[in-house]
mmCIF file of the C-alpha atoms, coordinates in Angstrom:
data_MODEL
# 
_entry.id   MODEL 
# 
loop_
_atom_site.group_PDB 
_atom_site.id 
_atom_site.type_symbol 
_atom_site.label_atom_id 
_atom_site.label_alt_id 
_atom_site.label_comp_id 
_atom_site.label_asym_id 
_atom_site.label_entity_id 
_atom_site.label_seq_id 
_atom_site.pdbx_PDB_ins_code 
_atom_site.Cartn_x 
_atom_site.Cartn_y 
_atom_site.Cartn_z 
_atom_site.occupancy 
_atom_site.B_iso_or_equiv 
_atom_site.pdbx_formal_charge 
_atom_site.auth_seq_id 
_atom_site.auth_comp_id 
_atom_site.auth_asym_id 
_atom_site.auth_atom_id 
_atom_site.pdbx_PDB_model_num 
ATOM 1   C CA . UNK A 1 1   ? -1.994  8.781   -15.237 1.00 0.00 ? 1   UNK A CA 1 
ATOM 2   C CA . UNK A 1 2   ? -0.938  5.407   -16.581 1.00 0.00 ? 2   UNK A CA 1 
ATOM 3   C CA . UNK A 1 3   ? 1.011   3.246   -13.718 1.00 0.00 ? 3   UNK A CA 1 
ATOM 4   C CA . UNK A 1 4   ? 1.797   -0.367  -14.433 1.00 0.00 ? 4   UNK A CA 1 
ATOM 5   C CA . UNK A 1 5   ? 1.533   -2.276  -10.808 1.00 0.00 ? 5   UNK A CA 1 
ATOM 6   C CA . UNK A 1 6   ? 1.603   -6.077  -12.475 1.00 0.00 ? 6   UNK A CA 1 
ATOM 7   C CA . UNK A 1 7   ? 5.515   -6.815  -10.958 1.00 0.00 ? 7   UNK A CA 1 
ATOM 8   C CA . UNK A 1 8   ? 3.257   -6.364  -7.691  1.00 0.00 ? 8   UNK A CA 1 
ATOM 9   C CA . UNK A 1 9   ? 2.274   -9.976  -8.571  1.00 0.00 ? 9   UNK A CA 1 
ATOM 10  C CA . UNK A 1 10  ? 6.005   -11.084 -8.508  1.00 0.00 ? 10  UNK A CA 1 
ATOM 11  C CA . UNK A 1 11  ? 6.164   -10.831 -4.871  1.00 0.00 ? 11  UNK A CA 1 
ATOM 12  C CA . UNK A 1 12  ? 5.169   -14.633 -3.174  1.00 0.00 ? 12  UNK A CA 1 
ATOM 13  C CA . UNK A 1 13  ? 1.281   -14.784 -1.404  1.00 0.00 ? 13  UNK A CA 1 
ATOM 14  C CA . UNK A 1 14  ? 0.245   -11.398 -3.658  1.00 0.00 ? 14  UNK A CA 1 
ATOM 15  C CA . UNK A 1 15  ? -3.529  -10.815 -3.684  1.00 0.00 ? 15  UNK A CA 1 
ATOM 16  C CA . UNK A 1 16  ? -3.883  -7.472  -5.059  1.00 0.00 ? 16  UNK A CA 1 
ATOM 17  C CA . UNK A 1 17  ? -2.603  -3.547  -4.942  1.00 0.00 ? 17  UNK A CA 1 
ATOM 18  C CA . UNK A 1 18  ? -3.269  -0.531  -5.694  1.00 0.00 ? 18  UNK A CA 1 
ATOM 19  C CA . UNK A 1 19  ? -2.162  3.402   -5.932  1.00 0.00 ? 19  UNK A CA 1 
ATOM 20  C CA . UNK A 1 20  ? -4.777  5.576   -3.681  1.00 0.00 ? 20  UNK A CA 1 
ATOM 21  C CA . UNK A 1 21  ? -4.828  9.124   -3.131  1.00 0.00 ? 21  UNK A CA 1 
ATOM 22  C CA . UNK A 1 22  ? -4.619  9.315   0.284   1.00 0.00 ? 22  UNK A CA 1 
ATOM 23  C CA . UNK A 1 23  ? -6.573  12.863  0.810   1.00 0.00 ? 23  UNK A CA 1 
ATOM 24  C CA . UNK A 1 24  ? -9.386  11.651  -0.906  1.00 0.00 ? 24  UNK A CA 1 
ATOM 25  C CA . UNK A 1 25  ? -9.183  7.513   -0.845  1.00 0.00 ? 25  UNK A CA 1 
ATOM 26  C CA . UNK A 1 26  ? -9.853  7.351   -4.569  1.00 0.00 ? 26  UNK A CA 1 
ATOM 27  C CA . UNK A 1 27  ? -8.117  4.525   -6.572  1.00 0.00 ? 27  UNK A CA 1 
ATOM 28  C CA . UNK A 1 28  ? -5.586  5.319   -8.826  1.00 0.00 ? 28  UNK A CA 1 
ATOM 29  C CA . UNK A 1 29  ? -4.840  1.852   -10.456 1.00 0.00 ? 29  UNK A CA 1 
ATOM 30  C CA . UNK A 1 30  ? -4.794  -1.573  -9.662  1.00 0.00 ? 30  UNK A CA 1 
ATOM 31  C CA . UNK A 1 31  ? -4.038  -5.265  -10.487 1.00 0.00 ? 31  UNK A CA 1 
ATOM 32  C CA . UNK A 1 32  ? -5.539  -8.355  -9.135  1.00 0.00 ? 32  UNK A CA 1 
ATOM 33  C CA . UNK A 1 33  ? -7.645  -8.353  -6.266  1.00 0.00 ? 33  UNK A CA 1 
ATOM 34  C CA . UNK A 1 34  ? -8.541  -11.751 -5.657  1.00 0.00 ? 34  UNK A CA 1 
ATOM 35  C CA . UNK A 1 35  ? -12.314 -11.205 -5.222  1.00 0.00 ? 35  UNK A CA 1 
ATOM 36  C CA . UNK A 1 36  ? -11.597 -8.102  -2.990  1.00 0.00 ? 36  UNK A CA 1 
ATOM 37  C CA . UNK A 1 37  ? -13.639 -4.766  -4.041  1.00 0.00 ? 37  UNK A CA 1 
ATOM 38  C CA . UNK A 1 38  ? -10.175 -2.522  -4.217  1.00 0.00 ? 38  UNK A CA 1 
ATOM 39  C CA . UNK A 1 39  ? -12.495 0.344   -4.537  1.00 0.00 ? 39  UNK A CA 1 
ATOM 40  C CA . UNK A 1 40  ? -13.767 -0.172  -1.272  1.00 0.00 ? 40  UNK A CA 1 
ATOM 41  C CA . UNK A 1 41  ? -10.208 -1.299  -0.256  1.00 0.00 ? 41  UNK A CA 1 
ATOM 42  C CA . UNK A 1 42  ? -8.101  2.038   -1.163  1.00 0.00 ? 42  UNK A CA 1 
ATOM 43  C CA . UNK A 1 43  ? -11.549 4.034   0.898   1.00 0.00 ? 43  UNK A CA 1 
ATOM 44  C CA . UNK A 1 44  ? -10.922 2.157   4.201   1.00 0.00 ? 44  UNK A CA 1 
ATOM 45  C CA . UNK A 1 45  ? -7.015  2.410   3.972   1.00 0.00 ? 45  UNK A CA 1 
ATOM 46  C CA . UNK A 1 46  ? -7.196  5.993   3.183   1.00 0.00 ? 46  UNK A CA 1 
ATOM 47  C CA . UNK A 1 47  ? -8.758  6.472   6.777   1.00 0.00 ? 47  UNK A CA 1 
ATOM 48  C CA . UNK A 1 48  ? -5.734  4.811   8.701   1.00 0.00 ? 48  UNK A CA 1 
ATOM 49  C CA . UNK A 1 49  ? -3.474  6.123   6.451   1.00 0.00 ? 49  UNK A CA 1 
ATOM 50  C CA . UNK A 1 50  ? -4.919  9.534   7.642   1.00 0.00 ? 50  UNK A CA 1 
ATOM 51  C CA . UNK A 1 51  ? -4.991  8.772   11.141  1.00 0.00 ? 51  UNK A CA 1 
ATOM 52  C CA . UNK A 1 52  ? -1.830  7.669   11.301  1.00 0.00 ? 52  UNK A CA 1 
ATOM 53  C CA . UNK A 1 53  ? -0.488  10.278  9.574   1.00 0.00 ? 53  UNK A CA 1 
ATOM 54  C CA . UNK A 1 54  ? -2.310  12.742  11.957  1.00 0.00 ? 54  UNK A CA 1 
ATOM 55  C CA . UNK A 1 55  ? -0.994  10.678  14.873  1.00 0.00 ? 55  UNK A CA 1 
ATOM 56  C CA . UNK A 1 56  ? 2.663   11.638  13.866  1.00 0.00 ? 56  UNK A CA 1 
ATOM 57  C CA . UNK A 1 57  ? 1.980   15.230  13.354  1.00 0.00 ? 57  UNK A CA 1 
ATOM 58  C CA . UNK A 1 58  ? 0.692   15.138  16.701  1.00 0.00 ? 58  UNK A CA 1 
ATOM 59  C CA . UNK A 1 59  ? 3.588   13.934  18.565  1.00 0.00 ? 59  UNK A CA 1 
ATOM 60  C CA . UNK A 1 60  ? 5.769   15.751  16.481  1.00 0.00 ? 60  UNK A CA 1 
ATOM 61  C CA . UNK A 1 61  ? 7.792   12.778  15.441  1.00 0.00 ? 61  UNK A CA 1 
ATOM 62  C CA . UNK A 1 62  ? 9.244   14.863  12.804  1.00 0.00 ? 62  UNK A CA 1 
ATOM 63  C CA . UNK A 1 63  ? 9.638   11.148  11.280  1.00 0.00 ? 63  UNK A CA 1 
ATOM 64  C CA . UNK A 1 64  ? 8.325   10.615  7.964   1.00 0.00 ? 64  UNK A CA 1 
ATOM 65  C CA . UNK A 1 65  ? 5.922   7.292   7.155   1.00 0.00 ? 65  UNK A CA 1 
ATOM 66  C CA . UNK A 1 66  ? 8.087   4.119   5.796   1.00 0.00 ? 66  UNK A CA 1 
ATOM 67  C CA . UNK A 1 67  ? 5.178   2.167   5.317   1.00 0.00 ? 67  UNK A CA 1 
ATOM 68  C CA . UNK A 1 68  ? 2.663   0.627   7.554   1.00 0.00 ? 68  UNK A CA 1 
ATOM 69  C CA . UNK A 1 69  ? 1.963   -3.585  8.429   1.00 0.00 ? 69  UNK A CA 1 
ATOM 70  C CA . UNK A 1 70  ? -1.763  -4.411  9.206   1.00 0.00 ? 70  UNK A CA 1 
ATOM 71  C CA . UNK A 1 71  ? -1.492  -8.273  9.823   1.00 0.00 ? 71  UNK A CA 1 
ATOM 72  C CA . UNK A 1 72  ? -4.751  -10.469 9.779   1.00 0.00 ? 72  UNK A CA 1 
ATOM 73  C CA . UNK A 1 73  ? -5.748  -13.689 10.363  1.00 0.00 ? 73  UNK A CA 1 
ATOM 74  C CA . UNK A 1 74  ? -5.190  -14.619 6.562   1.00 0.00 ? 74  UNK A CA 1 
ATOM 75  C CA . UNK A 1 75  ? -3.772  -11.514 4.961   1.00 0.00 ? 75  UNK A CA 1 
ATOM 76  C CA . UNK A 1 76  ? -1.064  -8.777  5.504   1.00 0.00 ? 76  UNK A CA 1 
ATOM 77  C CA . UNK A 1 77  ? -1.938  -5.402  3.902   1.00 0.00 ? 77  UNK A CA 1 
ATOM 78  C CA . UNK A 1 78  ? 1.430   -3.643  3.149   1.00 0.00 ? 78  UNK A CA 1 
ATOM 79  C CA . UNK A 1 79  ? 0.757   0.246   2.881   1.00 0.00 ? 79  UNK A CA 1 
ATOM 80  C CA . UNK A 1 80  ? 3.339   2.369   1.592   1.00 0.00 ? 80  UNK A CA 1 
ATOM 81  C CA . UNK A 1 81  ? 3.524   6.389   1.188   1.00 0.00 ? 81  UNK A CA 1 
ATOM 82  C CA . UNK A 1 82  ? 5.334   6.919   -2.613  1.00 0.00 ? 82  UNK A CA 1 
ATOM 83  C CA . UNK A 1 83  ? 8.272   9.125   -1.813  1.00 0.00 ? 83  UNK A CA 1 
ATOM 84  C CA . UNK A 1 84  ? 7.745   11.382  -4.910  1.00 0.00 ? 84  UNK A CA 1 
ATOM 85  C CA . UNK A 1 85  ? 4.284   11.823  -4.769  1.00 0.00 ? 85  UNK A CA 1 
ATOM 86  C CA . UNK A 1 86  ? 2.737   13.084  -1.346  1.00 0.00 ? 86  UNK A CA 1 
ATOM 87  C CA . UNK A 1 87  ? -0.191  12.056  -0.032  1.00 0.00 ? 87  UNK A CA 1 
ATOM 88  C CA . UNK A 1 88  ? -0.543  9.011   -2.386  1.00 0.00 ? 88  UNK A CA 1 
ATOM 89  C CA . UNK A 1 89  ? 0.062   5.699   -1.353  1.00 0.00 ? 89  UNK A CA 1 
ATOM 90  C CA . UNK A 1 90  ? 0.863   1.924   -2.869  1.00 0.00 ? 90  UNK A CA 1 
ATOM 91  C CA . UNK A 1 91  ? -1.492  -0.807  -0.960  1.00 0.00 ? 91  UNK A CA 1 
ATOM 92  C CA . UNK A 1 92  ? -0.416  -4.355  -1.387  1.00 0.00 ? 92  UNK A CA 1 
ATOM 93  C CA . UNK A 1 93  ? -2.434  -7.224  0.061   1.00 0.00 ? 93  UNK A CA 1 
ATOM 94  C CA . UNK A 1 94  ? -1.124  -10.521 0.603   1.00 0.00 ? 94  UNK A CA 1 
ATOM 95  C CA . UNK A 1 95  ? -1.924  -14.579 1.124   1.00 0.00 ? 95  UNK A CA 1 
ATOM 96  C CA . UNK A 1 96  ? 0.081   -14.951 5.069   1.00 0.00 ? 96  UNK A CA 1 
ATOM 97  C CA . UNK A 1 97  ? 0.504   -18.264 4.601   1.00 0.00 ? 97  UNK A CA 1 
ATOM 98  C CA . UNK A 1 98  ? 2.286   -17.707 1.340   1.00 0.00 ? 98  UNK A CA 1 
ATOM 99  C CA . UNK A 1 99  ? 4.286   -14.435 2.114   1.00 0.00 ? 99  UNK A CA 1 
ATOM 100 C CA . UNK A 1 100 ? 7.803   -13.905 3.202   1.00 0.00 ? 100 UNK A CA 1 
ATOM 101 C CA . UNK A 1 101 ? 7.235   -10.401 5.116   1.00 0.00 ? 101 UNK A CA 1 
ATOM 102 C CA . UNK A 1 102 ? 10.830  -9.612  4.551   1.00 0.00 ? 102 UNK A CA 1 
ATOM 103 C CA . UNK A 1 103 ? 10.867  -9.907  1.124   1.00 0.00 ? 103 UNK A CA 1 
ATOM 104 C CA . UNK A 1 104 ? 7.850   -8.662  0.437   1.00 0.00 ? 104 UNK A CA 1 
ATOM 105 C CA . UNK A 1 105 ? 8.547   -5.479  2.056   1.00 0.00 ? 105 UNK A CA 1 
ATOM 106 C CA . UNK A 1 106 ? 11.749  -4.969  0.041   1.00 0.00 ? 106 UNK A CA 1 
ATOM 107 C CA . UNK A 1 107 ? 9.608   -5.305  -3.392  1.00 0.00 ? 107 UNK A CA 1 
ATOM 108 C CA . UNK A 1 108 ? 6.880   -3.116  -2.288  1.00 0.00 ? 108 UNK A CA 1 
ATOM 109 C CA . UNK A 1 109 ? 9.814   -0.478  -1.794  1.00 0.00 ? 109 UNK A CA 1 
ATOM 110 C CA . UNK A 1 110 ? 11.606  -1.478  -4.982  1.00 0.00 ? 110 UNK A CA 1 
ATOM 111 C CA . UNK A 1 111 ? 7.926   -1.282  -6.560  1.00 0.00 ? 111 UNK A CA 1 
ATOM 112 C CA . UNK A 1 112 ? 7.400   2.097   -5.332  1.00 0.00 ? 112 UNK A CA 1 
ATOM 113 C CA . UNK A 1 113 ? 11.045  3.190   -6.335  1.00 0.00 ? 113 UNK A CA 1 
ATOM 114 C CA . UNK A 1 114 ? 10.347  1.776   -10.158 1.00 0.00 ? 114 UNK A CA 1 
ATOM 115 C CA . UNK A 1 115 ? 6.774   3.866   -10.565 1.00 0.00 ? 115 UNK A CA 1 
ATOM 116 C CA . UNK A 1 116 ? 7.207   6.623   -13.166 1.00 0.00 ? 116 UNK A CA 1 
ATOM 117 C CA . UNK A 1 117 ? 4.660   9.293   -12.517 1.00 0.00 ? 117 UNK A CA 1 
# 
């Protein structure tokens, strides 16, 4: 599977992303990083991912994933559930001080929407 994820560097404050199979947290792809181990990265997301997933069944929300927001100190991680291929999912980190949420949000969905898999 060849996925191109450089436009993820378009969006303002990007750090790195990548495409992670969320049953077994193995990376997919990936571009940048910014001295993060992504390996390690798409591993640890893959476990909230799961959990939140498993929180949802749970309460029967009957509501699919959008994406999910963990905010930090310095970073935002945007995590994102690809629409046409279950149980994978795009993980985009970003600089806070440099991000517009908003916007990124919209081109993490537009960057999902343009994947051809």
């Amino acid at each position: 599977m060849s996925i191109d994820l450089t436009k993820a560097s378009e969006i303002a404050g990007f750090v790195g992303a990548c495409l992670v199979d969320g049953d077994t947290g193995l990376m997919l792809t990936s571009h940048g990083g910014g001295g993060l181990d992504l390996e390690a990265v798409a591993a640890q997301s893959t476990e909230v991912f799961k959990t939140q997933n498993s929180a949802v069944a749970a309460l029967r929300l009957n509501d699919p994933m959008e994406e999910m927001l963990v905010t930090l100190g310095r970073r935002v991680h945007i995590l994102r559930p690809l629409s046409n291929l279950p149980g994978t999912f795009l993980w985009v980190a970003l600089d806070r001080t440099r991000a517009n949420l908003g916007m990124a949000r919209l081109q993490v969905k537009a960057l999902e929407e343009s994947l051809s898999l």
